[in-house]
Structure formats: structure tokens, C-alpha cells
N, C-alpha and C positions, 0 to 999 in steps of 0.2 A: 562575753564573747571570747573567743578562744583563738589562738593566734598561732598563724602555722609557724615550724621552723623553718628558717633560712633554705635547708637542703629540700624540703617540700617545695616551700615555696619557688627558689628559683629552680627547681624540676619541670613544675607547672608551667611556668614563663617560658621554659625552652620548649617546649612541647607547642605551647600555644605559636609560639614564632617559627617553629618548624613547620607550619601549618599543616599541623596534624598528618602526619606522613600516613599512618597506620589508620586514619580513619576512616569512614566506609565513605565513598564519594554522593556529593548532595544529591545524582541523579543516578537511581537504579540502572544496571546495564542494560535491561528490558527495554528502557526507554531510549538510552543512546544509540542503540540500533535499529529501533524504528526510524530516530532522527535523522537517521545516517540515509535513511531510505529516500528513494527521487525516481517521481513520473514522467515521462512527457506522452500528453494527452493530445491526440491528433485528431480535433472535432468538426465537425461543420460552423459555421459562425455564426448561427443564425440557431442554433438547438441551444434551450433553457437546462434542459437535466442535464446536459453534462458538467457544468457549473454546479450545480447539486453534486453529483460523484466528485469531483474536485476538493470541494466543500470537504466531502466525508473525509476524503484521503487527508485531507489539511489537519481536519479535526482529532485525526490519529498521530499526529507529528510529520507527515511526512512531507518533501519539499514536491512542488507539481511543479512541473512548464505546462504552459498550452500553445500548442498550436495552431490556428486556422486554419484547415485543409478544403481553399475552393472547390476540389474533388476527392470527398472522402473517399467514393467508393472507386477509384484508381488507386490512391493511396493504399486500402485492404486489399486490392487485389492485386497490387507489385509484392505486399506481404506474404503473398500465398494462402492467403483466409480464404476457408467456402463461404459461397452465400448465406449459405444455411447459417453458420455461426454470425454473420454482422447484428451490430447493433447502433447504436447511433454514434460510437468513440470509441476509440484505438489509442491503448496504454503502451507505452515499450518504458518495461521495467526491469531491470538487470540482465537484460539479455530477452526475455520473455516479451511476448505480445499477448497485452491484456484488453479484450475486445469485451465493451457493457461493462452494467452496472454490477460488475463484479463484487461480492462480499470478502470483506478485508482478509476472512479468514481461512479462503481458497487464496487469495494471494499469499500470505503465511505459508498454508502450506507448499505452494509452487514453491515459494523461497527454498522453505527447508527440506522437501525432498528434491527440489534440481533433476527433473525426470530428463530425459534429451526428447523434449519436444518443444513443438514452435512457441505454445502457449496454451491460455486457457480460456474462456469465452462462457457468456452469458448472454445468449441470441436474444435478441428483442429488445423490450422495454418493461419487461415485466413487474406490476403492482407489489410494493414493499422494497422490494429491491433498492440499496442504498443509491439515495438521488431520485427515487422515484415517488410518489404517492402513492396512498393508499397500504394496502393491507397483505403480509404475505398468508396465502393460503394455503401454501404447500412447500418444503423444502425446495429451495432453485437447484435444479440438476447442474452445474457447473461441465464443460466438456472440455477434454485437452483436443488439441488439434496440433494436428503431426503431417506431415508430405500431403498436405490439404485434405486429410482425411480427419474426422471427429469421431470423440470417441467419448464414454464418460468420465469424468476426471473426481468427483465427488458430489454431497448432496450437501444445502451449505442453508 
């Protein structure tokens, strides 16, 4: 076996006790900003799927709150949400109001393009949809929602 020199070797040892300055860090930045991400979820207390959506958001790194709101739909509608857009929980995520079983990757987007609007919404309780049962059959149309007006925001 073959035996480093003194100058290798105590090279090695300072690098190792420098702990690694120039290394690549153990968690991709991808992840660390997901991590960095935080819901608070305003549900009824008595609905099952939104504990599912919660779930989902968890299961992508993200931190939830929940709230218990004895009157969601006072709650959406101090928000300025239409009817038309509710669905059984209401997300306030960095400024934004994320209403239903929103898919992770309409939230993504809303992050990264920052439109000036209220938010974004997935009316109902629609099958496949994350948190929900069953099978998606169709692209969920996701809508933004702006001065209680909705509009489409993407197909997701």
C-alpha cells in the first residue's frame, strides 16, 4: 500500500476540518426553497380531504398550519372570493389566496410569476385532484381571481 506525503496528507486534514467550504451543500437548493415554503390552511373542522391536501403539501416539504374556521364561508367572503371559485379550504400562501385542491404545480407557478392578483382557485372538489379520490379525466383548469372577478390562470 502506498503512503501519502506529509504535504498531501496534512492538505487532506485541513480541508476535511474546514468542513468542506467549496463543497456542494448535502441539500439541493430546489429543496431548500420548497422547505422554506408555509400554508395556513383555513378549513371547516369537520371536512376529511382537506387533511389529504395538507398531506400533499407535507409530502412536498412544505410547513402547513390549519386552521378551524366555524364559518368558512364568511371567512372566503371577508377574502373577496366569488362563489363560484369556493371549494371546501382556503390557503394564504405568501401573500396569495389558494382556494381547493389546488395542484402543487399552479402553486409553483403563482410563486414564480407573482401576477398582482388575489390568487388562484380550483372550485369544487374535483376527482384526481390532490386530496381527492379517484381519477383525473381532464386537465383541472386552475382560475386566478382578481377584484372578485375569475379568470383562467392555467391547465394543470
Amino acid at each position: 500500500m502506498r503512503r501519502l506525503s506529509r504535504p498531501i496528507f496534512a492538505g487532506l486534514i485541513a480541508i476535511a476540518l474546514s468542513g468542506c467550504a467549496g463543497a456542494a451543500p448535502a441539500t439541493p437548493p430546489e429543496r431548500n426553497a420548497v422547505d422554506a415554503r408555509a400554508a395556513v390552511i383555513h378549513r371547516s373542522p369537520s371536512c376529511s380531504c382537506c387533511g389529504a391536501w395538507e398531506a400533499y403539501l407535507r409530502g412536498a416539504g412544505w410547513q402547513v398550519t390549519t386552521v378551524d374556521e366555524a364559518e368558512p364561508d364568511a371567512f372566503k367572503t371577508g377574502l373577496g372570493l366569488p362563489v363560484e371559485s369556493w371549494s371546501c379550504h382556503t390557503a394564504l400562501i405568501e401573500g396569495y389566496v389558494v382556494e381547493g385542491h389546488v395542484p402543487l404545480a399552479a402553486i409553483e407557478d403563482l410563486l414564480a410569476q407573482r401576477p398582482a392578483i388575489t390568487g388562484i382557485a380550483l372550485p369544487g372538489m374535483p376527482a384526481g385532484s390532490p386530496g381527492m379520490p379517484g381519477a383525473q379525466e381532464a386537465p383541472f383548469v386552475v382560475l386566478s381571481i382578481s377584484d372578485s372577478a375569475i379568470a383562467p390562470f392555467g391547465s394543470y
